[in-house]
C-alpha positions as CSV (number, residue, x, y, z in Angstrom):
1,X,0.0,0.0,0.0
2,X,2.4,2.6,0.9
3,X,4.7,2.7,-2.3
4,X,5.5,5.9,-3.8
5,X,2.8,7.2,-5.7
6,X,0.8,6.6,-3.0
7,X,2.9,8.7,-0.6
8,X,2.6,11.6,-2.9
9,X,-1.0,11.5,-3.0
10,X,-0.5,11.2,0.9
11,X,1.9,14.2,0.8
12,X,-0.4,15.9,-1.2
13,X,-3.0,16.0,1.4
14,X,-0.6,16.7,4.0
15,X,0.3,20.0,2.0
16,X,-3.7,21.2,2.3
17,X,-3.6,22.9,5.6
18,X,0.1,23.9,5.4
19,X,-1.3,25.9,2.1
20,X,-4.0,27.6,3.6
21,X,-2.6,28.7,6.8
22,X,0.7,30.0,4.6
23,X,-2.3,31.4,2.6
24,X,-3.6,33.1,5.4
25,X,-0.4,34.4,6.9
26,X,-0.2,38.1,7.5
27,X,3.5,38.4,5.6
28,X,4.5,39.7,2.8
29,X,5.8,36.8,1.3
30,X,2.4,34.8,2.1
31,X,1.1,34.6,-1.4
32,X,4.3,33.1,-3.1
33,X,4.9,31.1,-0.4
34,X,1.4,29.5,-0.6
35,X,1.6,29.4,-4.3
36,X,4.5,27.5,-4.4
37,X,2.7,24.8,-2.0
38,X,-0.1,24.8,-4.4
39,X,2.5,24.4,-7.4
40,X,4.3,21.5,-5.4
41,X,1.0,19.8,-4.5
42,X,0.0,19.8,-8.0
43,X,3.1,18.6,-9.2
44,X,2.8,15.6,-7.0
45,X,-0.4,15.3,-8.9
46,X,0.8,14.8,-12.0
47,X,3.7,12.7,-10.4
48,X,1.6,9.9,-8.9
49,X,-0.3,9.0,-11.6
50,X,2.9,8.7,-13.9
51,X,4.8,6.8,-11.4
52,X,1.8,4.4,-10.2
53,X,1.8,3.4,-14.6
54,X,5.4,3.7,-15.3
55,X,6.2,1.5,-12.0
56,X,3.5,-0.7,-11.8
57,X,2.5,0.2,-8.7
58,X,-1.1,1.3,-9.3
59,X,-3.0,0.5,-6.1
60,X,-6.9,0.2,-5.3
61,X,-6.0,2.5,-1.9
62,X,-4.5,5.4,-4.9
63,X,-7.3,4.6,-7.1
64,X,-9.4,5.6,-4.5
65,X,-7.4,8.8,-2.8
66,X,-5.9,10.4,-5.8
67,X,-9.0,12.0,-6.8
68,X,-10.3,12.7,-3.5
69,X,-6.3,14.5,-2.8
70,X,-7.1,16.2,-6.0
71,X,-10.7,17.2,-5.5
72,X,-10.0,18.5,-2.0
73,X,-6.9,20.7,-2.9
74,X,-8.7,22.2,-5.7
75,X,-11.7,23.1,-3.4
76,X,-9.7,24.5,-0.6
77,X,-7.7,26.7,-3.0
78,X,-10.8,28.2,-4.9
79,X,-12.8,28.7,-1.3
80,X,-10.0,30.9,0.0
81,X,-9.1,32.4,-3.3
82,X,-13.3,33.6,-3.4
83,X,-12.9,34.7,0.0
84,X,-9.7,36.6,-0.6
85,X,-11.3,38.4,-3.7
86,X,-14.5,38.7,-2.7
87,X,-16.0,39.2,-6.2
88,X,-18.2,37.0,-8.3
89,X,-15.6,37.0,-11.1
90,X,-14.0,34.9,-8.5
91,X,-17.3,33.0,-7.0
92,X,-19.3,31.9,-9.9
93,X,-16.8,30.0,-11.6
94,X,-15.3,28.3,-8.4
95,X,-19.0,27.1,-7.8
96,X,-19.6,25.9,-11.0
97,X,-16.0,24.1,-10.6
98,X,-16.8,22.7,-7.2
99,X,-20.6,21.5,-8.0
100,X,-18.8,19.9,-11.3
101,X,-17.1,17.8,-9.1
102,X,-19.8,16.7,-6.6
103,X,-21.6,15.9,-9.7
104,X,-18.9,14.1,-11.4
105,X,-18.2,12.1,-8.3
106,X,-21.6,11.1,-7.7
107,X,-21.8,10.1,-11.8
108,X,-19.0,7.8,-11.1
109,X,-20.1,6.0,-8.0
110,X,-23.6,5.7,-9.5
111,X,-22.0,4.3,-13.0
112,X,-19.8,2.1,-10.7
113,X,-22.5,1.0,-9.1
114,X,-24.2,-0.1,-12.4
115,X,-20.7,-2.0,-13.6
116,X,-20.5,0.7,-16.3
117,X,-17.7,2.8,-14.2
118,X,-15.5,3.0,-17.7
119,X,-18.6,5.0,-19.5
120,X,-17.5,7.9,-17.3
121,X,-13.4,7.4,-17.0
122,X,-11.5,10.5,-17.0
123,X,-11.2,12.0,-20.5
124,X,-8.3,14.1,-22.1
125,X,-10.7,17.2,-21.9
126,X,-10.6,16.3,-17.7
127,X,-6.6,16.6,-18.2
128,X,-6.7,19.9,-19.9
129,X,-9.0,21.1,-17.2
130,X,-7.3,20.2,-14.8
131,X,-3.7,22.2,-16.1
132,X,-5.9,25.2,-16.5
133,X,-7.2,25.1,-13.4
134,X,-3.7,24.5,-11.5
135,X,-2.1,27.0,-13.5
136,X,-4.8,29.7,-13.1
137,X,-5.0,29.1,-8.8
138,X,-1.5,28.9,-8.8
139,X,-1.5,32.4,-10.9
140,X,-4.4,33.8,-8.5
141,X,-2.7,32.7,-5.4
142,X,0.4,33.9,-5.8
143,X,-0.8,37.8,-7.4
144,X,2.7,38.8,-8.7
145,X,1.4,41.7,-10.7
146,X,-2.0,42.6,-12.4
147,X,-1.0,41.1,-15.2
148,X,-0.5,37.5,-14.1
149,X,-3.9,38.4,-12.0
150,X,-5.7,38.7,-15.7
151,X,-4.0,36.1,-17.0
152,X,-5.0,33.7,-14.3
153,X,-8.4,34.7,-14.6
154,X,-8.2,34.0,-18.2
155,X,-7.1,30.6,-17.4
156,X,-9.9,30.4,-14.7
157,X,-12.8,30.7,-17.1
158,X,-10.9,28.1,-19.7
159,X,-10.9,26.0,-16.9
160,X,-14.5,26.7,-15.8
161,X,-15.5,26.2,-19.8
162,X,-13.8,23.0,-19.9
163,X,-15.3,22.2,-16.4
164,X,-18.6,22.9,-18.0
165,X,-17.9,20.6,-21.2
166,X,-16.8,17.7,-19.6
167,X,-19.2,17.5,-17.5
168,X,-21.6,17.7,-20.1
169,X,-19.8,14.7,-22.2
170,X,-19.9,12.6,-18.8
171,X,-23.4,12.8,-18.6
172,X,-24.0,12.7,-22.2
173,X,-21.5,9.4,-22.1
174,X,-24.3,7.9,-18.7
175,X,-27.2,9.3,-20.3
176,X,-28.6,5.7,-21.5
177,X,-28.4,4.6,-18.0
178,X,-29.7,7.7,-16.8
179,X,-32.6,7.7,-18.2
180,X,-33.5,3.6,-18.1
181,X,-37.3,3.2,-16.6
């Protein structure tokens, strides 16, 4: 159980609350500092999954906690990001992120529950939305200048678009069973 991509997905979760009290910090240096804990806990993201293929080591315990790591990182980080900018620009698309993935999640377990869990496996689009999502938080986070600010929010609505169409193709892939009488 505890081989290395599953001890990054641990890490991972570990790095949570160290990112949002850094987050919250009243320093100067706060926002990098957080933003780099973001960037590392993604980075771990895209390291488990590699690692867990490349060495074999894929686990039913990572199966199970790499998306919920994933899932709860990205949460965290667009909660205190909408509290810390306090504007809808900011609000609407981390709740159309987070209720994408409460739905998603629930679309799986349901499929799963039907034996039809690979209708709904995670598509390249789900890939690309995720990068554009790190990238923009990390960008948002980390506030170097109000250019990177616009440019993350750029990425942040990408992100929110590809949340939107993915979703939309997972429940277009489950509709048949959806929609069964």
């Amino acid at each position: 159980m505890w081989n290395i991509p599953n001890t990054l997905t641990t890490f991972r979760l570990f790095l949570i609350p160290i990112f949002l009290v850094i987050f919250y910090l009243p320093f100067s240096w706060a926002f990098f500092a957080a933003a780099f804990v973001f960037w590392l806990a993604s980075i771990t993201d895209i390291l488990d999954g590699y690692l867990a293929r490349r060495l074999n080591q894929s686990t039913p315990f990572g199966a199970f906690l790499d998306p919920v790591a994933d899932k709860v990182m990205v949460c965290a980080a667009l909660v205190a990001l909408s509290s810390h900018y306090q504007s809808l620009y900011m609000t609407i698309p981390a709740l159309v992120i987070i209720s994408r993935e409460i739905v998603i999640s629930a679309l799986r377990e349901w499929m799963a529950e039907q034996g039809k869990r690979d209708n709904v496996a995670v598509s390249n689009m789900g890939k690309f939305k995720t990068a554009a999502q790190m990238l923009a938080i990390i960008g948002l986070i980390w506030q170097f200048d109000t250019w990177m600010i616009y440019l993350s929010y750029g990425l942040l609505y990408v992100a929110t678009f590809l949340t939107l169409s993915s979703m939309l193709q997972y429940l277009m892939a489950a509709w048949s069973e959806l929609t069964k009488n």
